[in-house]
N, C-alpha and C positions, 0 to 999 in steps of 0.2 A: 520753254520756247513758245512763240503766238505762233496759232495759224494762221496760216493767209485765208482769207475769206473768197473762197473759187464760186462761191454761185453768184451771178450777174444780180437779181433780185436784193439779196443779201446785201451787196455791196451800194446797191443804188439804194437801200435804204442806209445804209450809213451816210451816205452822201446827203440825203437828205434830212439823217439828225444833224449833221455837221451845220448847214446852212440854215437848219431853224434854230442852233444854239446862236449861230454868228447871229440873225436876226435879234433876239431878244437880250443878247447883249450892247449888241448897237443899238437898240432902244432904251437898254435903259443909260446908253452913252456912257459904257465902259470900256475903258480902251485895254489894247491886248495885255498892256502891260500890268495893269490893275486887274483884270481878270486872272491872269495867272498868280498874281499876287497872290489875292482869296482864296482862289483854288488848290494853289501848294504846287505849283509846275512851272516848270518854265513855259515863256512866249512861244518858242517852238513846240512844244505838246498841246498849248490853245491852237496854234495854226492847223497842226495835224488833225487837233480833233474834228474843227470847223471845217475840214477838209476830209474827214469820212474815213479817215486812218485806220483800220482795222489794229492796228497797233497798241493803241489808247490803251490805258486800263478800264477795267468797267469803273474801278475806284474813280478814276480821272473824269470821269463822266457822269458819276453820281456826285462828286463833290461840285459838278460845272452846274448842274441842276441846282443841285441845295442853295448858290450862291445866287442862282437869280430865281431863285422863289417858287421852284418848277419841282420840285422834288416829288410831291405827289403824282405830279404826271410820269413818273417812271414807273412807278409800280404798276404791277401785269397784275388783272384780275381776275379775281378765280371763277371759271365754269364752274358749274355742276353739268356732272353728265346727264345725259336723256336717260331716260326711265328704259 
């Protein structure tokens, strides 16, 4: 079962991965329906996601990456801790 994501922050930033994938898909002018194609989902989970759906799989999000050429930018970088 998914958590619902309760912290305000958390949430505004899904919001705003959602609206940077819709941007770089509508740039490279692929429509919802082509995009879900690529990505393996139906129309309605490209909406949700574009729309900050805590729902999403991380899956669904990493293959929404892979297809428009973004995938490196997911990866979290590693610190080294302070001495």
């Amino acid at each position: 079962m998914a958590v619902k994501v309760s912290s305000l922050n958390a949430r505004r930033a899904l919001e705003a991965l959602g609206k940077n994938i819709k941007t770089a898909r509508l740039k490279r002018r692929i429509s919802v329906k082509g995009f879900a194609e690529r990505v393996g989902v139906s129309e309605s989970t490209i909406t949700r996601l574009e729309k900050g759906d805590d729902g999403v799989s991380i899956g669904t999000l990493a293959m929404a990456c892979l297809v428009l050429g973004e995938i490196e930018r997911c990866r979290i970088r590693r610190y080294r801790a302070a001495p």
